[in-house]
N, CA, C and O atoms as a CHARMM CRD file, in Angstrom:
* protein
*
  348
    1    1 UNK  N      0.85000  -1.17900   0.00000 PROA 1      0.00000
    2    1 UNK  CA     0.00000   0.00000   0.00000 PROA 1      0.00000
    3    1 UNK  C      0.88800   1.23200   0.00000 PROA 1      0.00000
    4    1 UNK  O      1.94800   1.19600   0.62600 PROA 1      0.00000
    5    2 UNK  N      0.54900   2.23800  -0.61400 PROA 2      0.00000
    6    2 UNK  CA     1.27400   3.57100  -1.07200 PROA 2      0.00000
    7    2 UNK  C      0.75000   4.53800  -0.33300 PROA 2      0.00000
    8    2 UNK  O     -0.27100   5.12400  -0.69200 PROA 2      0.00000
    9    3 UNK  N      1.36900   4.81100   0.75700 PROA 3      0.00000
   10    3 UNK  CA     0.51300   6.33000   1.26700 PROA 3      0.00000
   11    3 UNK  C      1.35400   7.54100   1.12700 PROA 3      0.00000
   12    3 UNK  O      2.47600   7.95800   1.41500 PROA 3      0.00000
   13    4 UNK  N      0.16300   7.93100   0.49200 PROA 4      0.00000
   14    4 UNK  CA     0.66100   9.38000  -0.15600 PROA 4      0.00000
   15    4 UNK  C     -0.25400  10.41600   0.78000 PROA 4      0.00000
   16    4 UNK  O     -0.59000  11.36200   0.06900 PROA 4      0.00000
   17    5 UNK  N     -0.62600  10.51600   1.76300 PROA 5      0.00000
   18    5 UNK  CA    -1.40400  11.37800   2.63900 PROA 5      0.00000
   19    5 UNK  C     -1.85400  11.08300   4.14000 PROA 5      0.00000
   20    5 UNK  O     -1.93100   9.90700   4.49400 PROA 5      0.00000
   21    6 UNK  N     -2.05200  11.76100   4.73300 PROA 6      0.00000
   22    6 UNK  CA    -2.65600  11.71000   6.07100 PROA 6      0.00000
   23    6 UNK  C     -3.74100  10.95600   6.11700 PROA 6      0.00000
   24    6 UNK  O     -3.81600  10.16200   7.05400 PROA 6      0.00000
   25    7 UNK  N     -4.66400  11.00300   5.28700 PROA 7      0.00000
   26    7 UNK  CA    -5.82600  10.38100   5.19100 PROA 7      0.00000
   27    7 UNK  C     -5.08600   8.70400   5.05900 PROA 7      0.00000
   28    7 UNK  O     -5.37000   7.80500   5.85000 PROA 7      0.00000
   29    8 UNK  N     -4.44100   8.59900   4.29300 PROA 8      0.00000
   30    8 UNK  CA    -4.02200   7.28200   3.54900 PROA 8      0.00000
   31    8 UNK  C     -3.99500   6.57600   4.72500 PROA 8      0.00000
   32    8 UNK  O     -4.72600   5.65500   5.08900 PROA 8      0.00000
   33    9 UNK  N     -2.65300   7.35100   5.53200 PROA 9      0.00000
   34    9 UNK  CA    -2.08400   6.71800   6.68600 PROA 9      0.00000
   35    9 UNK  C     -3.17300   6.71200   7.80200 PROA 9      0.00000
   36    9 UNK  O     -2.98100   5.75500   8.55200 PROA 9      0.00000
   37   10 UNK  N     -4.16900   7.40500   8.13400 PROA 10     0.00000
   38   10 UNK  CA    -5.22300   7.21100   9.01000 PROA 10     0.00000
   39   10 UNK  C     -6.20100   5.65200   8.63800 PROA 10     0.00000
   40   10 UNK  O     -6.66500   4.79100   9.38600 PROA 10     0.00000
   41   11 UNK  N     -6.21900   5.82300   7.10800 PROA 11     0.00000
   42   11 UNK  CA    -7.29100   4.61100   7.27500 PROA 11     0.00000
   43   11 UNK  C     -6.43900   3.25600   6.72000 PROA 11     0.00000
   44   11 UNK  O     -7.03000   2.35600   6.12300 PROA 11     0.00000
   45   12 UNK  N     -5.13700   3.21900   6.95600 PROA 12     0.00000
   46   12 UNK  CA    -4.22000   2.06800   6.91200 PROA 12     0.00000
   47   12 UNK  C     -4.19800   2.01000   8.46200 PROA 12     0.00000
   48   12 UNK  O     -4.60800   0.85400   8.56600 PROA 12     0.00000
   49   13 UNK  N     -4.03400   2.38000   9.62000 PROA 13     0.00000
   50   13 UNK  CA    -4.17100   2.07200  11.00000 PROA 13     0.00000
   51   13 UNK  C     -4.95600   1.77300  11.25300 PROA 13     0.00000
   52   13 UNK  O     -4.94500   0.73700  11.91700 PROA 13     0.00000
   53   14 UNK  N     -6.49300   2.51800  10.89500 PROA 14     0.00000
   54   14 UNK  CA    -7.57900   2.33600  11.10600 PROA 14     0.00000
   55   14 UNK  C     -7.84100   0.60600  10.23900 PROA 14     0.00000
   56   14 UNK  O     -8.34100  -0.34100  10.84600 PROA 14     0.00000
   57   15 UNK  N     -7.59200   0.56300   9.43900 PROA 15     0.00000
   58   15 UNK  CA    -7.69600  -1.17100   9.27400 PROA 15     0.00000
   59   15 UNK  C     -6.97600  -2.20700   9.58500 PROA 15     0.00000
   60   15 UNK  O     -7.19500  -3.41200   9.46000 PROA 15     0.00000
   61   16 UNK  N     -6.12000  -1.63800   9.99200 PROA 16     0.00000
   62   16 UNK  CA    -4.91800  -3.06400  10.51300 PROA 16     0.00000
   63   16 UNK  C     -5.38700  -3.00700  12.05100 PROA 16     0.00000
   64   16 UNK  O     -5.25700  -4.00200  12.76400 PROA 16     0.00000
   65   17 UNK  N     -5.95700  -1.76000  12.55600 PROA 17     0.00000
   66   17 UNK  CA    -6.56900  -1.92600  13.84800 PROA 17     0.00000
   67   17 UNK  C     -7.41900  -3.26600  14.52700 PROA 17     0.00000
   68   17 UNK  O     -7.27700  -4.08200  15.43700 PROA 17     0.00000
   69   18 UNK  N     -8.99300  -2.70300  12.78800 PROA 18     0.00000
   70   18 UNK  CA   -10.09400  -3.42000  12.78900 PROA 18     0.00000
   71   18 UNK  C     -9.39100  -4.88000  12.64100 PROA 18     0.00000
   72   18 UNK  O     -9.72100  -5.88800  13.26500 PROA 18     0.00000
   73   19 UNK  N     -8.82500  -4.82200  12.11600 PROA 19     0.00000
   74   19 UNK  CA    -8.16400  -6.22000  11.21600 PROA 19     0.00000
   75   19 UNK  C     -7.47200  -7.62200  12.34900 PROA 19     0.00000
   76   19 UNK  O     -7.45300  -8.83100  12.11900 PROA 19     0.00000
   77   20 UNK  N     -7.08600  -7.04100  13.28300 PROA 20     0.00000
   78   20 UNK  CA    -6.72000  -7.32200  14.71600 PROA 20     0.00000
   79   20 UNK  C     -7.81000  -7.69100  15.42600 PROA 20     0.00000
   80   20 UNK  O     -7.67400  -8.65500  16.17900 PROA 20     0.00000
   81   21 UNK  N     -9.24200  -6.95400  15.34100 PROA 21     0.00000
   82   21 UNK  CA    -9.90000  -7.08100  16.62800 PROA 21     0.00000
   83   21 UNK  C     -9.62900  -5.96200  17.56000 PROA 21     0.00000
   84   21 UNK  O    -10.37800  -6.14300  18.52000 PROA 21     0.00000
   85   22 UNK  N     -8.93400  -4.91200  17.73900 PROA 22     0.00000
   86   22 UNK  CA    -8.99900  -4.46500  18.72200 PROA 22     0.00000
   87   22 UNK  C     -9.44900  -2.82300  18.31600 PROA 22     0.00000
   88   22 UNK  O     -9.59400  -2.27700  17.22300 PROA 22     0.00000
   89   23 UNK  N     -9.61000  -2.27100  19.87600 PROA 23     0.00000
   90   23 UNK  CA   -10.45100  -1.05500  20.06300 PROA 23     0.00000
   91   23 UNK  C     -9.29000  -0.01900  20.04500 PROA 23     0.00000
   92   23 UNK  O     -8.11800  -0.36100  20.20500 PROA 23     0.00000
   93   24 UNK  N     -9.72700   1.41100  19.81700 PROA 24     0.00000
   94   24 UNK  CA    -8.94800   2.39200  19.89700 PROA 24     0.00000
   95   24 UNK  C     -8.23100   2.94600  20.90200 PROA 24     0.00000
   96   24 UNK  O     -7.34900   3.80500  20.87300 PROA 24     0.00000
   97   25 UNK  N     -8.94500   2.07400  22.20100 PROA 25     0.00000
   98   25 UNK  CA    -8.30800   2.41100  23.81100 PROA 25     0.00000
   99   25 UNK  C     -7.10300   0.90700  23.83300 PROA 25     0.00000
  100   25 UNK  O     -5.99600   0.94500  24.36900 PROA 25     0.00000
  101   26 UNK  N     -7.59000  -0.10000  23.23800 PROA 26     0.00000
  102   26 UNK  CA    -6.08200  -0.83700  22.98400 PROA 26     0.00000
  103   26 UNK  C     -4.76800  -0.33900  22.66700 PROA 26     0.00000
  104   26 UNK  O     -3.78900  -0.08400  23.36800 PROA 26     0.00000
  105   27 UNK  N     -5.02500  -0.25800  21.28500 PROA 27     0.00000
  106   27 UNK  CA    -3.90100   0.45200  20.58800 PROA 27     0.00000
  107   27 UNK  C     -3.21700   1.84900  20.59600 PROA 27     0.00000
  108   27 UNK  O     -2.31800   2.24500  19.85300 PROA 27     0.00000
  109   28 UNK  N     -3.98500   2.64600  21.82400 PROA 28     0.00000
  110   28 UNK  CA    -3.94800   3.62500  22.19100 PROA 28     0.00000
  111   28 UNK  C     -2.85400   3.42000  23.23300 PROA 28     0.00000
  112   28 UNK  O     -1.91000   4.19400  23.38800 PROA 28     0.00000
  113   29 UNK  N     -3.11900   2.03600  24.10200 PROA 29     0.00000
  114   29 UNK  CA    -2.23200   2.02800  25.55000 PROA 29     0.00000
  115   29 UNK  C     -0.75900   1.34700  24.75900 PROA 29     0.00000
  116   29 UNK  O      0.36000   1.69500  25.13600 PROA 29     0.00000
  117   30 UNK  N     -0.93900   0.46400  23.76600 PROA 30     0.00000
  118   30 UNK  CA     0.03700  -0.22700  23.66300 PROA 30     0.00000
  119   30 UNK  C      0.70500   0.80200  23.03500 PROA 30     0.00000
  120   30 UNK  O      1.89400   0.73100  23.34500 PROA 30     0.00000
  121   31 UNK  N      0.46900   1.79500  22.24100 PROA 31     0.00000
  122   31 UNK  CA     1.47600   2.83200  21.60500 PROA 31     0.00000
  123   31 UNK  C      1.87600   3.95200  22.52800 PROA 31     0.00000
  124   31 UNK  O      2.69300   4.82600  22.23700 PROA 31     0.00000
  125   32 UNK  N      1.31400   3.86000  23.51400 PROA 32     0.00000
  126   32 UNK  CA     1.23000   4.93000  24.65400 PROA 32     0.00000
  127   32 UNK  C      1.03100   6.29400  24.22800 PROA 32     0.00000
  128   32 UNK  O      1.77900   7.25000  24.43600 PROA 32     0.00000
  129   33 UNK  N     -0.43700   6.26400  23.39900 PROA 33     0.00000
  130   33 UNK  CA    -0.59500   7.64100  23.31000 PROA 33     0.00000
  131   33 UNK  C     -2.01200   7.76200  23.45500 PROA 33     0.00000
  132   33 UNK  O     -2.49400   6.66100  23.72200 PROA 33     0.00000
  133   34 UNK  N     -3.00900   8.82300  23.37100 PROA 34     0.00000
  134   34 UNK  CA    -4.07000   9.05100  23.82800 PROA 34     0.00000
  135   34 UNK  C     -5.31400   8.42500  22.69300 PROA 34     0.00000
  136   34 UNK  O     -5.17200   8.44900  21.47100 PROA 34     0.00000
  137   35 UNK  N     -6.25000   8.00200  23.24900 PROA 35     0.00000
  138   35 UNK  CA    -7.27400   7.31100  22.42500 PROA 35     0.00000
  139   35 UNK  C     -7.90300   8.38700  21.22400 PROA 35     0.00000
  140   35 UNK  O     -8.27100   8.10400  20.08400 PROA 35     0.00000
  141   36 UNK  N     -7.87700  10.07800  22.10000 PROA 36     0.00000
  142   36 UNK  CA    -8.01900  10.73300  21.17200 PROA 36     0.00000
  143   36 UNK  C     -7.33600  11.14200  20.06000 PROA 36     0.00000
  144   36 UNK  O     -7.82000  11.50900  18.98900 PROA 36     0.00000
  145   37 UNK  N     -5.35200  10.99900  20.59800 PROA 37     0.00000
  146   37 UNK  CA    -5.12300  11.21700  19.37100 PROA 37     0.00000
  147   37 UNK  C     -4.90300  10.67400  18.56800 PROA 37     0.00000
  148   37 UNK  O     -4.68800  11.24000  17.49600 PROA 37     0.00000
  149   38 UNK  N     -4.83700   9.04200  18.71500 PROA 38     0.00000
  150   38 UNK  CA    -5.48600   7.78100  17.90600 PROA 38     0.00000
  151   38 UNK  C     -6.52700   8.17200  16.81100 PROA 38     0.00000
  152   38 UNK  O     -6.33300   8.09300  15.59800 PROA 38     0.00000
  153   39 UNK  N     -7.62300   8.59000  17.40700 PROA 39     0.00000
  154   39 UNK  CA    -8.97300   8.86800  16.83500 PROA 39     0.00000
  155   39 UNK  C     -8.21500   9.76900  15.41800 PROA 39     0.00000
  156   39 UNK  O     -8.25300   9.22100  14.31700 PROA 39     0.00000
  157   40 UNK  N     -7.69900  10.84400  15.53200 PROA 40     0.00000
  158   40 UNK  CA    -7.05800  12.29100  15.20300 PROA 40     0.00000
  159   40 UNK  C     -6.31700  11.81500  13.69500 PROA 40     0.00000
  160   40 UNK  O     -6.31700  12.14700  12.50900 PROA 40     0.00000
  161   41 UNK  N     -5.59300  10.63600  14.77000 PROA 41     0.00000
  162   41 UNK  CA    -4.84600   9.99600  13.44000 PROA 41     0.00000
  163   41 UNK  C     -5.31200   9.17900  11.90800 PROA 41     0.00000
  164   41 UNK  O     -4.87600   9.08000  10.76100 PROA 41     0.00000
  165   42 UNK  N     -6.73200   8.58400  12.90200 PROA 42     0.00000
  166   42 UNK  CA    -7.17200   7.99700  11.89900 PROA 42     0.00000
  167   42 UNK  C     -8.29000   8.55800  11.06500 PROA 42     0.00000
  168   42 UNK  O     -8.74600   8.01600  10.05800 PROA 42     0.00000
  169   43 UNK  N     -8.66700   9.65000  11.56200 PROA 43     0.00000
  170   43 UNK  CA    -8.97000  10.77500  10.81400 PROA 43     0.00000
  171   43 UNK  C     -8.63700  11.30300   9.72600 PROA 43     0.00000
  172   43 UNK  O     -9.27700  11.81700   8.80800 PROA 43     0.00000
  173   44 UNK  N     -7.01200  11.03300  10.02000 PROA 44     0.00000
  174   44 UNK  CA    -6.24200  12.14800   8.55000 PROA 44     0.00000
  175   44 UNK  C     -6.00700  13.77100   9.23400 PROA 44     0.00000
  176   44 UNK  O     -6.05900  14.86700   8.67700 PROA 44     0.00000
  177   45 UNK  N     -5.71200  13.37600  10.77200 PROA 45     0.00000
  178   45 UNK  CA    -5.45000  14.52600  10.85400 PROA 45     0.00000
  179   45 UNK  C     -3.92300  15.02200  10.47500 PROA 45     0.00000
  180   45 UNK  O     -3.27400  14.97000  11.52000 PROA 45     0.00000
  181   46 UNK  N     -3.27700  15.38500   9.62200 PROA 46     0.00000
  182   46 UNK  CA    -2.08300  16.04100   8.93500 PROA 46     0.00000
  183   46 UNK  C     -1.16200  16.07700  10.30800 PROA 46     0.00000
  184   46 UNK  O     -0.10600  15.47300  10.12300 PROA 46     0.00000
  185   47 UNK  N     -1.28700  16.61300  11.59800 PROA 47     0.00000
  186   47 UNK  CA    -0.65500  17.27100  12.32900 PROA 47     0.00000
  187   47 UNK  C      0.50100  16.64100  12.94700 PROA 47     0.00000
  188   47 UNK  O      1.58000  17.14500  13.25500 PROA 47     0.00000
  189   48 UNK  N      0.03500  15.31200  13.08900 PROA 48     0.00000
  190   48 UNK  CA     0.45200  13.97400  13.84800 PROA 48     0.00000
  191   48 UNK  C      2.20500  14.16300  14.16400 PROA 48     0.00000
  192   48 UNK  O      3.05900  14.68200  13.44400 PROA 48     0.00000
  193   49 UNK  N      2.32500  13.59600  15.37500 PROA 49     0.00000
  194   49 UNK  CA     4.12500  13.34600  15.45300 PROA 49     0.00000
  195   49 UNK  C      4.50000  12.35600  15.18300 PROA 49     0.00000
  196   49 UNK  O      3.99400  11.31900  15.61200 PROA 49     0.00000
  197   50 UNK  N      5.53500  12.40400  14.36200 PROA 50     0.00000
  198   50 UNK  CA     6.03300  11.47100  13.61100 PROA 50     0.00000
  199   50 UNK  C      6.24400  10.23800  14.42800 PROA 50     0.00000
  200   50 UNK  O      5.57500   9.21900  14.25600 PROA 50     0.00000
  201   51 UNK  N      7.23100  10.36000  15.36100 PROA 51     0.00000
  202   51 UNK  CA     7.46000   9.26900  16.47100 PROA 51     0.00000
  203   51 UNK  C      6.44400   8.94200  16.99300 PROA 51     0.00000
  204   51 UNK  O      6.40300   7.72200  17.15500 PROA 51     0.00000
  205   52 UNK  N      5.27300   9.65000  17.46700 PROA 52     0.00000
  206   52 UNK  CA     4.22900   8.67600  18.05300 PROA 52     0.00000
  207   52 UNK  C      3.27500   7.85200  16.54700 PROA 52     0.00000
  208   52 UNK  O      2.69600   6.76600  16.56600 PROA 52     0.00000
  209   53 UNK  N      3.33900   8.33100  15.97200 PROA 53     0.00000
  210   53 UNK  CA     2.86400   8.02300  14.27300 PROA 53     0.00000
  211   53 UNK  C      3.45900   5.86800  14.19300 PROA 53     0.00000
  212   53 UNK  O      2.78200   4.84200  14.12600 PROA 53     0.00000
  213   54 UNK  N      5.23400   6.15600  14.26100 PROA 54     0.00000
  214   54 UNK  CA     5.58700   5.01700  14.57200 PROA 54     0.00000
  215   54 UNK  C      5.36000   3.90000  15.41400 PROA 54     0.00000
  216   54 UNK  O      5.27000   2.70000  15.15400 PROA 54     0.00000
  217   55 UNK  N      5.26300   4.70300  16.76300 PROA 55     0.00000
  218   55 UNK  CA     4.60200   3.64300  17.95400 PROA 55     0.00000
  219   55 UNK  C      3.64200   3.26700  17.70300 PROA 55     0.00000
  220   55 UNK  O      3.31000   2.17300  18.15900 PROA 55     0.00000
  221   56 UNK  N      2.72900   4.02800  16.83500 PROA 56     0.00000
  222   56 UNK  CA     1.10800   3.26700  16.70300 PROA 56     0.00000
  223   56 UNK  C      1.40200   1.97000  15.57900 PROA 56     0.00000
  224   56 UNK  O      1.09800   0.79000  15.75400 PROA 56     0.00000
  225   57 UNK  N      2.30200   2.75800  14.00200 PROA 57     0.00000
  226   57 UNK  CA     2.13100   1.57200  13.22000 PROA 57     0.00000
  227   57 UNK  C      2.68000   0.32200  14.42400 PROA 57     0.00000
  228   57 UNK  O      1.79200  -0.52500  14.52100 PROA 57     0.00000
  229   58 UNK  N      3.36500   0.14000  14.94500 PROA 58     0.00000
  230   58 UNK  CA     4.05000  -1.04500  15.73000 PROA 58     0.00000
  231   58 UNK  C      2.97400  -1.63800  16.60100 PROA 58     0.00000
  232   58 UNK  O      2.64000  -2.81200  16.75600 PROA 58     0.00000
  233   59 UNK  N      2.53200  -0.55300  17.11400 PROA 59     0.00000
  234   59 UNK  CA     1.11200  -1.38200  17.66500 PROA 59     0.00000
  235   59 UNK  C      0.20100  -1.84700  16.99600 PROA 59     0.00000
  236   59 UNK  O     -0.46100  -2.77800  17.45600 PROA 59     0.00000
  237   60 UNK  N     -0.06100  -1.33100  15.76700 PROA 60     0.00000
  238   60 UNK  CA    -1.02700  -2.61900  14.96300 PROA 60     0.00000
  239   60 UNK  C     -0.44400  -3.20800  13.87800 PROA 60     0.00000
  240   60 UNK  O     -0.94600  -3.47100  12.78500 PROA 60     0.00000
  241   61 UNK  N      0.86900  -3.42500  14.36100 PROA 61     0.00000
  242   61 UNK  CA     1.68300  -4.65100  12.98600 PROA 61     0.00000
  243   61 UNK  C      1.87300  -3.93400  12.05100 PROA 61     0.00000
  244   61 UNK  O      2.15900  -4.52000  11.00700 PROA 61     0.00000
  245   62 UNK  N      1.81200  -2.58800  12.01200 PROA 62     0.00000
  246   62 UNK  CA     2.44800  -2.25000  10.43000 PROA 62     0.00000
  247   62 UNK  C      4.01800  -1.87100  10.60700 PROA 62     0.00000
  248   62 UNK  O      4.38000  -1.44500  11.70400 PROA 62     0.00000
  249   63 UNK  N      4.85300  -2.00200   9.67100 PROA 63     0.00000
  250   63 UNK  CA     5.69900  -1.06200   9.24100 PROA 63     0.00000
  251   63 UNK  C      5.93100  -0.26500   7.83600 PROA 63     0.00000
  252   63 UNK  O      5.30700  -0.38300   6.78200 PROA 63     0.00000
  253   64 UNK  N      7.06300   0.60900   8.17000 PROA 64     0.00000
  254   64 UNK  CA     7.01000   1.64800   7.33400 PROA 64     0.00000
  255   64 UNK  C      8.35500   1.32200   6.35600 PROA 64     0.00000
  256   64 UNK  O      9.49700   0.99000   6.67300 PROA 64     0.00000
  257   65 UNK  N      7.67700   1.57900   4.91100 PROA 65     0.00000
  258   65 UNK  CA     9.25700   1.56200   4.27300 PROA 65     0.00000
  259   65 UNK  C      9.56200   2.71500   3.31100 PROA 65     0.00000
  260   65 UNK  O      8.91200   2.86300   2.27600 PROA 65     0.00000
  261   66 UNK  N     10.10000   3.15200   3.50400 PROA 66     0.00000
  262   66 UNK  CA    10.24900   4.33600   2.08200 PROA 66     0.00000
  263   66 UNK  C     11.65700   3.99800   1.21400 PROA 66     0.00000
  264   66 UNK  O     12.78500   3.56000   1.43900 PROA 66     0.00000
  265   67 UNK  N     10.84600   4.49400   0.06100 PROA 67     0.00000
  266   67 UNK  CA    11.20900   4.02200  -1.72900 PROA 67     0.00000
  267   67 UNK  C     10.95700   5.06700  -2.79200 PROA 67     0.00000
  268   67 UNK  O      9.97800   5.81100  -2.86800 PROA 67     0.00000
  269   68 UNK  N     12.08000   4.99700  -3.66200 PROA 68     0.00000
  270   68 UNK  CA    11.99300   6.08100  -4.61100 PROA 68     0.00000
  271   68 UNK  C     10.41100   6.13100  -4.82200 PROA 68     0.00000
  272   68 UNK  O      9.57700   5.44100  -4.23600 PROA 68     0.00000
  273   69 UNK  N     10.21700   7.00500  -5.69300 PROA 69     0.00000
  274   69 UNK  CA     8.69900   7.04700  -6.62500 PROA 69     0.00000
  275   69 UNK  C      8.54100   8.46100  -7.52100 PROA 69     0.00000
  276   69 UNK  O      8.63500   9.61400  -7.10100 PROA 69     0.00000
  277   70 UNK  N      8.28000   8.01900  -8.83600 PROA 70     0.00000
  278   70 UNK  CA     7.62800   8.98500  -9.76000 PROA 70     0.00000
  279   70 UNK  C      6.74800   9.91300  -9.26400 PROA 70     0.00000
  280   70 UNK  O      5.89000   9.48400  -8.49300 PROA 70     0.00000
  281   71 UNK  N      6.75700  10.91200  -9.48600 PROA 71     0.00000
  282   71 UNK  CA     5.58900  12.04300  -9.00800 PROA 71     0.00000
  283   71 UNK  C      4.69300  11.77700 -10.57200 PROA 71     0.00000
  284   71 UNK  O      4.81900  11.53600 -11.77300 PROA 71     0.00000
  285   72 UNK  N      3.82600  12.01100  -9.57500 PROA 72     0.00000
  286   72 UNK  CA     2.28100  12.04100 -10.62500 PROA 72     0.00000
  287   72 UNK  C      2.77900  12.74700 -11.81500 PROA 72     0.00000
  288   72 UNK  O      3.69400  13.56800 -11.74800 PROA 72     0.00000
  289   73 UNK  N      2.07800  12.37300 -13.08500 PROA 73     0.00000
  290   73 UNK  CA     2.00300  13.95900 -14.15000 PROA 73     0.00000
  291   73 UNK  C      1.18500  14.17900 -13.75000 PROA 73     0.00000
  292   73 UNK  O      0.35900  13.48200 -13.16000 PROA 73     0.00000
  293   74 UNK  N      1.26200  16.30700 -14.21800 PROA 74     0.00000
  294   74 UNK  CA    -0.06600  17.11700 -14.05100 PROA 74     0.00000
  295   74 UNK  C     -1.41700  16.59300 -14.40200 PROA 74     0.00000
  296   74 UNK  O     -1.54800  16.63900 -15.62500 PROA 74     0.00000
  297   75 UNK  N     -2.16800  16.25100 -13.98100 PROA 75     0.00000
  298   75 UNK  CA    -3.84700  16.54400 -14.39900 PROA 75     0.00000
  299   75 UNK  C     -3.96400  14.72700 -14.77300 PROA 75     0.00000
  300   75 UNK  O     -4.58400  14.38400 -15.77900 PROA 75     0.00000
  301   76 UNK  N     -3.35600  13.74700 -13.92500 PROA 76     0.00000
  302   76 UNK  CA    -3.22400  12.47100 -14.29000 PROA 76     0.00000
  303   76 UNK  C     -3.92900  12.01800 -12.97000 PROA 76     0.00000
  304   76 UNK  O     -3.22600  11.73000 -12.00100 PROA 76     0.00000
  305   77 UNK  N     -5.69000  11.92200 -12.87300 PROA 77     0.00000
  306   77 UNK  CA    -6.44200  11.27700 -11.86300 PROA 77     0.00000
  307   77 UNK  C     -6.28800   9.54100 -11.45400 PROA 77     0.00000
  308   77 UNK  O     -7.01000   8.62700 -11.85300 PROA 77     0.00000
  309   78 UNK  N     -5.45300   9.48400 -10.80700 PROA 78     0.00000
  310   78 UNK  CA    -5.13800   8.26000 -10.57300 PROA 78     0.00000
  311   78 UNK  C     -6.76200   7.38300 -10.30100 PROA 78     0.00000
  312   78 UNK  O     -7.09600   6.42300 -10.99500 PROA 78     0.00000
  313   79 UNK  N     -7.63600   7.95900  -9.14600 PROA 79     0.00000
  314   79 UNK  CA    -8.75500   7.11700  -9.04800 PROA 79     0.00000
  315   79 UNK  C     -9.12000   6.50600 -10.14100 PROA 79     0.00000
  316   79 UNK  O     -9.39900   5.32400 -10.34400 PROA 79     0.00000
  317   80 UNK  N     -9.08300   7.78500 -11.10400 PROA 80     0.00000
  318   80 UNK  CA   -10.07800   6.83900 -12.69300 PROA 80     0.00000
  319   80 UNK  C     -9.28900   6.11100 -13.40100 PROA 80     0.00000
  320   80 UNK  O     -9.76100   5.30100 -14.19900 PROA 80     0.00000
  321   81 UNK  N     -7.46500   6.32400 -13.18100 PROA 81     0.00000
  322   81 UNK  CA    -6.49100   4.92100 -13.86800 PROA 81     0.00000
  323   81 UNK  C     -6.66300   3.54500 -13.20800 PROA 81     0.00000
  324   81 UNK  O     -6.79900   2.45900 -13.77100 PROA 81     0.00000
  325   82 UNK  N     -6.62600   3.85500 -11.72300 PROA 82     0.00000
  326   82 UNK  CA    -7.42900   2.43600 -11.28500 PROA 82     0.00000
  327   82 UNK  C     -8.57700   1.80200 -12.20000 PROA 82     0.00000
  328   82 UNK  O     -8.69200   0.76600 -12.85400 PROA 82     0.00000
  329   83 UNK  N     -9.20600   2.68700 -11.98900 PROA 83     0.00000
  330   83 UNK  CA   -10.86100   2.20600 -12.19500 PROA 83     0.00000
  331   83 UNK  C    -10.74300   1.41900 -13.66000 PROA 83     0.00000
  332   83 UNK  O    -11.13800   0.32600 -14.06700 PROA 83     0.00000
  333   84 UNK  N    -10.11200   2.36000 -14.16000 PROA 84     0.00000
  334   84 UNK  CA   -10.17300   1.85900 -15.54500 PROA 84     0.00000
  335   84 UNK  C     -9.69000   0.40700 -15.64900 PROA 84     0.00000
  336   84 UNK  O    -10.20200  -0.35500 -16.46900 PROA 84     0.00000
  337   85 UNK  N     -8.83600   0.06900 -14.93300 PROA 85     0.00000
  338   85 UNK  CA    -7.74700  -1.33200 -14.96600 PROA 85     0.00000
  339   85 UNK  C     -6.50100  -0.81100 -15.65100 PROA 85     0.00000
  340   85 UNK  O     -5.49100  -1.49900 -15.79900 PROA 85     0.00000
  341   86 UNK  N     -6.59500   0.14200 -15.96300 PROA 86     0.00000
  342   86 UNK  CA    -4.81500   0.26000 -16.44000 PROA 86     0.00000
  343   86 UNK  C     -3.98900   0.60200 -15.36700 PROA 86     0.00000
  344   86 UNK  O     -2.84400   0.79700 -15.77500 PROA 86     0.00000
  345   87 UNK  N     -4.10400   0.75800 -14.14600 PROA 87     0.00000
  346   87 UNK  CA    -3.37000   0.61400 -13.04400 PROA 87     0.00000
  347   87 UNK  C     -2.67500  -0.45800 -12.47800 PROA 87     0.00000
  348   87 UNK  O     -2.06300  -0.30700 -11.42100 PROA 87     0.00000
């Protein structure tokens, strides 16, 4: 999975959460950070600290890898290259 945004990364926690079984006050204690700003995160709230960002992926089994990548061309809607199947 490619996250290219806050949002991305909110609802990649938010499913490896669900994906587990567990609640937002779980993964909240095991990352040791607040249920709200759990919530915040999986929101897409932009603001997030990086290091607590990490403790959470670890608390629900993700990790992080970064890798070159092409920037989009201008005016190139990826949703509808999916859609199409040429993705």
């Amino acid at each position: 999975m490619v996250i290219a945004s806050a949002r991305d990364l909110g609802l990649a926690v938010r499913q490896a959460r669900q994906d587990r079984g567990r609640t937002q006050s779980e993964v909240a204690a095991a990352a040791r950070v607040s249920r709200r700003w759990l919530s915040d995160l999986e929101a897409g709230k932009p603001s997030a600290e990086f290091g607590l960002i990490l403790r959470t992926l670890d608390a629900v089994g993700l990790g992080l890898d970064a890798f070159p990548v092409e920037p989009a061309p201008e005016g190139l809607d990826l949703d509808t290259l999916f859609e199409d199947g040429r993705g």
